[in-house]
C-alpha positions as CSV (number, residue, x, y, z in Angstrom):
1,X,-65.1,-2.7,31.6
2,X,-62.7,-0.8,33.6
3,X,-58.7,-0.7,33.1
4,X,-58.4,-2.9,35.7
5,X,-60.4,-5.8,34.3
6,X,-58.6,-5.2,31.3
7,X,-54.8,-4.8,33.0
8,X,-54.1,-8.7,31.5
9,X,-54.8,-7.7,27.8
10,X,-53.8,-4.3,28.1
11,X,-50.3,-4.8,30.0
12,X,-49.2,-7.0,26.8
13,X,-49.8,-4.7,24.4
14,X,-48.6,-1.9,26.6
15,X,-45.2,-3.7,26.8
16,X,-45.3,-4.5,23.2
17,X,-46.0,-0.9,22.4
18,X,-49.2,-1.0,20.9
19,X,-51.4,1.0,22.1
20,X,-52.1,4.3,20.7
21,X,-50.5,7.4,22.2
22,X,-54.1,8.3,24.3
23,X,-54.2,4.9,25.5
24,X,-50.7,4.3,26.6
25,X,-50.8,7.7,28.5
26,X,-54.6,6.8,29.7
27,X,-52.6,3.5,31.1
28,X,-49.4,5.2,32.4
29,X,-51.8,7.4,34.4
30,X,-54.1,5.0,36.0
31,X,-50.5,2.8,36.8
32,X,-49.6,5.7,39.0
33,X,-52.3,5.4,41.3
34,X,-53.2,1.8,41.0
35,X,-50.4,-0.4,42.6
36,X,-52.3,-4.2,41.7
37,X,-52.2,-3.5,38.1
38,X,-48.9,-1.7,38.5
39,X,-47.6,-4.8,40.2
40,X,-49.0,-7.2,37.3
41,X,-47.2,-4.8,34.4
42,X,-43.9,-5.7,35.7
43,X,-44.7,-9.4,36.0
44,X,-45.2,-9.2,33.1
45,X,-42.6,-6.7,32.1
46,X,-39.9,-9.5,34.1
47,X,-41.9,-12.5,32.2
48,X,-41.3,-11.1,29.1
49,X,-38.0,-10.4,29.5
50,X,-36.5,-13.8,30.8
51,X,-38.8,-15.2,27.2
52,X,-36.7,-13.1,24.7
53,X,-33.7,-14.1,27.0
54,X,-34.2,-17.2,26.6
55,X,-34.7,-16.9,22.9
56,X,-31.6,-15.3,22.0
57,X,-29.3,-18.1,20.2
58,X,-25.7,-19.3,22.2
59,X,-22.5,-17.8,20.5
60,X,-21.0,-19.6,18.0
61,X,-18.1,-21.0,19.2
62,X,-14.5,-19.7,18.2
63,X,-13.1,-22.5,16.5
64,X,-16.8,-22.3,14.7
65,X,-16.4,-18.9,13.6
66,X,-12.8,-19.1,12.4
67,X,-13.7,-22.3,10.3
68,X,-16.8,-20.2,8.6
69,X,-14.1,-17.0,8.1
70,X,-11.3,-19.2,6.5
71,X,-14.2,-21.1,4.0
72,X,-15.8,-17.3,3.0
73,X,-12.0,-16.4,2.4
74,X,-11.4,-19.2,0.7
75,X,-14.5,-18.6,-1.2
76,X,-13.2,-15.2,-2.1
77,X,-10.1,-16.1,-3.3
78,X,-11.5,-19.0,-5.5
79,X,-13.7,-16.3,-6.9
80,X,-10.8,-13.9,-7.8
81,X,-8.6,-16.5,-9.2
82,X,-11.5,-17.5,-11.5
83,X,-11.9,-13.7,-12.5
84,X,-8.1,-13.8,-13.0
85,X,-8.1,-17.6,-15.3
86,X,-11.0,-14.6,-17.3
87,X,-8.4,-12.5,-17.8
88,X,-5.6,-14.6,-18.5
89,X,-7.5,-15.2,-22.0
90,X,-7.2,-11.8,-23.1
91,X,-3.9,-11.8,-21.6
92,X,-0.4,-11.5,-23.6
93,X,-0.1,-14.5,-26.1
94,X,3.0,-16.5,-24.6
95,X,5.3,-19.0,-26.8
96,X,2.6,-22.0,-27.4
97,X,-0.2,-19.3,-29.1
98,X,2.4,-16.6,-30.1
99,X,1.9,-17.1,-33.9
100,X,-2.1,-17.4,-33.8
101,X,-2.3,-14.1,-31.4
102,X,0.5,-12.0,-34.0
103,X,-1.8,-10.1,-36.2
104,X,-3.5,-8.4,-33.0
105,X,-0.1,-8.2,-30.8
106,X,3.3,-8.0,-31.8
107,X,6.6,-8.0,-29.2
108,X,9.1,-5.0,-31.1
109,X,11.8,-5.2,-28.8
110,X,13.4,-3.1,-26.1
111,X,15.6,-1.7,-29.3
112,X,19.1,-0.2,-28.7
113,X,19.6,1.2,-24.9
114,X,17.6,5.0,-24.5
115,X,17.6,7.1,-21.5
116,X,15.0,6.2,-19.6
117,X,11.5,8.5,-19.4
118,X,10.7,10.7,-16.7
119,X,6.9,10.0,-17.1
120,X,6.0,6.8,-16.2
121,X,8.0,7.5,-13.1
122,X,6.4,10.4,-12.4
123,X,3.3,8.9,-12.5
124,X,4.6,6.0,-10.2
125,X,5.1,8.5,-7.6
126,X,1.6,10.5,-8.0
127,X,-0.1,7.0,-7.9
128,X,1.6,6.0,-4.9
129,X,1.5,9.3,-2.9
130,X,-2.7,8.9,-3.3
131,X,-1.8,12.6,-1.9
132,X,-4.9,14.6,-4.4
133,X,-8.2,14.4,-4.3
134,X,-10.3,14.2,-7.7
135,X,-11.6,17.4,-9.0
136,X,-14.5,15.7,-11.0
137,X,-16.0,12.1,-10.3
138,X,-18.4,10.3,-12.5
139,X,-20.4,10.8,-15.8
140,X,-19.3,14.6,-16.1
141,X,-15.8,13.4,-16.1
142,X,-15.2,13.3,-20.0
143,X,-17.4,16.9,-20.2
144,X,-14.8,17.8,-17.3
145,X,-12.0,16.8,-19.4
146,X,-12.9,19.2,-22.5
147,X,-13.8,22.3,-20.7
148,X,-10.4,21.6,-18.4
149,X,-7.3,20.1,-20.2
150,X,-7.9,19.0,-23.7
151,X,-10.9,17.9,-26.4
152,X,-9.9,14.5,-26.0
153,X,-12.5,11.2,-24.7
154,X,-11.1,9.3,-21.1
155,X,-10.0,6.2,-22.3
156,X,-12.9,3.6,-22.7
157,X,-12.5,-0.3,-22.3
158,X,-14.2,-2.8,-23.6
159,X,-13.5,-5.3,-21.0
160,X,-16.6,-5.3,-18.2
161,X,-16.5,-4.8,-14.9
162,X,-14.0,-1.3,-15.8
163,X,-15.4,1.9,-14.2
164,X,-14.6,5.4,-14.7
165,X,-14.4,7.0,-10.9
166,X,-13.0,10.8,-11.6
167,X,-9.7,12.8,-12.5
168,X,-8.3,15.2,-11.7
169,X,-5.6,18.0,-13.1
170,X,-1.8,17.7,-11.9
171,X,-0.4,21.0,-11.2
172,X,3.2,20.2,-11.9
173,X,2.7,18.7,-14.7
174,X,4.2,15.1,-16.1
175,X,7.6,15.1,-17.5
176,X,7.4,19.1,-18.6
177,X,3.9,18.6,-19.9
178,X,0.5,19.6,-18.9
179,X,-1.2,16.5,-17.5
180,X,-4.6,15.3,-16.6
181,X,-5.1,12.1,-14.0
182,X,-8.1,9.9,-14.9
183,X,-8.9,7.0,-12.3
184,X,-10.5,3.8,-13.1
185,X,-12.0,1.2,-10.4
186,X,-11.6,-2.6,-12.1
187,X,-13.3,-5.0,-10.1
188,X,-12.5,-8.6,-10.0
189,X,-14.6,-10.9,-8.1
190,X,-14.7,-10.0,-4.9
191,X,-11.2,-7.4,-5.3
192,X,-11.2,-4.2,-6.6
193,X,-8.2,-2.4,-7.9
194,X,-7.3,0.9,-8.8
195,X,-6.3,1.3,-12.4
196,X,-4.5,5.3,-12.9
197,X,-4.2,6.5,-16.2
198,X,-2.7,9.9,-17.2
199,X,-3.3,12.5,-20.4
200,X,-0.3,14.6,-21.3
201,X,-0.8,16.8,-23.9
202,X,1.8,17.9,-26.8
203,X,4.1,15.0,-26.9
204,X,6.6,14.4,-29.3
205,X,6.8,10.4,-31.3
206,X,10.2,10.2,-29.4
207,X,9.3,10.9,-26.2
208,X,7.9,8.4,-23.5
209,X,10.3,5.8,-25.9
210,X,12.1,3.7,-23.6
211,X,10.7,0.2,-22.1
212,X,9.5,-2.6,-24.2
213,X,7.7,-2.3,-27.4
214,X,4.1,-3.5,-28.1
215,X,3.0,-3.3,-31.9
216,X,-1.1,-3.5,-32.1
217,X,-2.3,-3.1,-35.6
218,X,0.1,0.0,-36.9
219,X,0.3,1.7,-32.9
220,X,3.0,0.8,-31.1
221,X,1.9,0.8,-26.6
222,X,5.5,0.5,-24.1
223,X,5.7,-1.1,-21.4
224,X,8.0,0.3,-18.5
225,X,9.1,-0.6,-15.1
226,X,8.8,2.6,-13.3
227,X,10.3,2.3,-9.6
228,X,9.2,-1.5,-9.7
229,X,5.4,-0.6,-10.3
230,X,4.2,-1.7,-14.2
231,X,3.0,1.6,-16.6
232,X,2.0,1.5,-19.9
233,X,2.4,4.5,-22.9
234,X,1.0,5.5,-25.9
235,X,0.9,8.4,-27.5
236,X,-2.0,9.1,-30.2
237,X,0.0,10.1,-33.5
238,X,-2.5,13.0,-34.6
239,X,-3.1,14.6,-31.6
240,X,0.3,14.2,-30.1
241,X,-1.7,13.1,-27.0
242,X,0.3,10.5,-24.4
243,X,-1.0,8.5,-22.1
244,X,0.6,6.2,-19.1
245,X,-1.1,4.0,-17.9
246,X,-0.3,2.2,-13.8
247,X,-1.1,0.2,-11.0
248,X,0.0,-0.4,-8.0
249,X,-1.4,-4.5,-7.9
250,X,-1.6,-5.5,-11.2
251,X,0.9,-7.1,-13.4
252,X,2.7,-5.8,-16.2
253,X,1.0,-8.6,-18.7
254,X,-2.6,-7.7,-17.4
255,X,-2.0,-3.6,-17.9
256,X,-1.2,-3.9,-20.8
257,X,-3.8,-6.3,-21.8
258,X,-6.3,-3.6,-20.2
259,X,-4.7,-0.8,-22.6
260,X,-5.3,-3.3,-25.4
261,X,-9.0,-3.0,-24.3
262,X,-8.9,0.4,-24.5
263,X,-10.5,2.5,-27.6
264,X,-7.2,4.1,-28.2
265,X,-6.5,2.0,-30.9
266,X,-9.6,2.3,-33.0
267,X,-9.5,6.0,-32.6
268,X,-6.2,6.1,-34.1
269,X,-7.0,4.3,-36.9
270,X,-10.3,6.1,-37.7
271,X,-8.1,9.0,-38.0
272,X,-6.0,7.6,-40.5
């Protein structure tokens, strides 16, 4: 049978591309010098075109898209506000639960009036400059953090959903120290916030001493408004190690909730 008593079969599955390379260019050849079957390719070539032309669904209307944008929002923020309720039972214990929630968490005071610390401010400012890039980023962060600062484990939290992204050294320093930045990613539903947490090393008890007091167990975590943005400090009595804790979007309650998650605790007391 010769190509042109095949041109019908062979002119779909030339315009579907399935022919093998020596058949398409056996086809392309013989369309150069025969103009019928050249004619019925692009028939078929226009044929085929108006079909998946005709196929191709109508745009969904505007008012149709914005309704299906505000549900998935609203879908979104239902999600995170469920994520949050989550939270809110690890949360601070307020008035009504204050007494049952005591042995784990206990308000200290503000105290008498102290000069307020330089660190959680400083941190403030390097977590809102987002200026340095991280030196180190996932599992070799704590190896990272041994070879380059101090022989002390990144902060680990029990809470899921809590990921270790990098860190990174500071160059000036926090408050006069040497200082290490570690960065966490907490994900809550659908939003993801950036949880910075900073090692200084060689801190004295009364430093970083200012803010609110937090008793857990025999370790006592501050809280302190630095610049308006939330941090949280401890500093491990045996190593003299500090840490500050920030974020730019959460609230003061749910840092220092998160801090309570944190291994810090145990390790102080395994010390003991």
């Amino acid at each position: 049978m010769t190509l042109c008593q095949s041109i019908e079969t062979l002119s779909m599955a030339f315009l579907d591309d399935e022919l093998v390379a020596e058949e398409r260019r056996e086809l392309e050849l013989h369309l150069l010098g025969c103009a019928s079957c050249r004619e019925r390719v692009e028939a078929e070539r226009s044929e085929l075109a108006m079909i998946r032309k005709a196929l191709v669904p109508p745009p969904a209307p505007a008012l149709l898209k914005a309704r299906v944008a505000r549900a998935l929002d609203a879908e979104d923020a239902a999600a995170i506000r469920s994520e949050r309720r989550r939270w809110s039972r690890w949360m601070l214990p307020g008035s009504a639960i204050a007494a049952a929630a005591a042995a784990l968490l206990v308000f200290v005071g503000a105290g008498a009036p102290r000069s307020r610390s330089q660190g959680p401010t400083d941190v403030a400012n390097v977590v809102k400059s987002r200026s340095l890039p991280l030196e180190v980023q996932g599992a070799s962060t704590g190896a990272w953090l041994h070879d380059h600062f101090a022989p002390v484990e990144p902060p680990q939290f029990t809470q899921p959903g809590i990921r270790l992204v990098g860190g990174r050294l500071l160059p000036n320093g926090i408050a006069k120290h040497d200082a290490a930045l570690l960065q966490y990613l907490v994900s809550l539903g659908a939003e993801q916030l950036t949880l910075t947490a900073v090692v200084l090393k060689d801190l004295r008890g009364d430093e970083l001493s200012d803010g609110q007091a937090w008793q857990v167990g025999d370790q006592v975590l501050r809280v302190h408004d630095a610049n308006g943005m939330p941090a949280v400090t401890y500093i491990d009595p045996n190593d003299h190690v500090g840490y500050v804790f920030a974020s730019e979007r959460m609230t003061a309650e749910e840092l220092l909730r998160l801090v309570v998650s944190t291994d810090l605790i145990a390790r102080a007391q395994q010390h003991r």
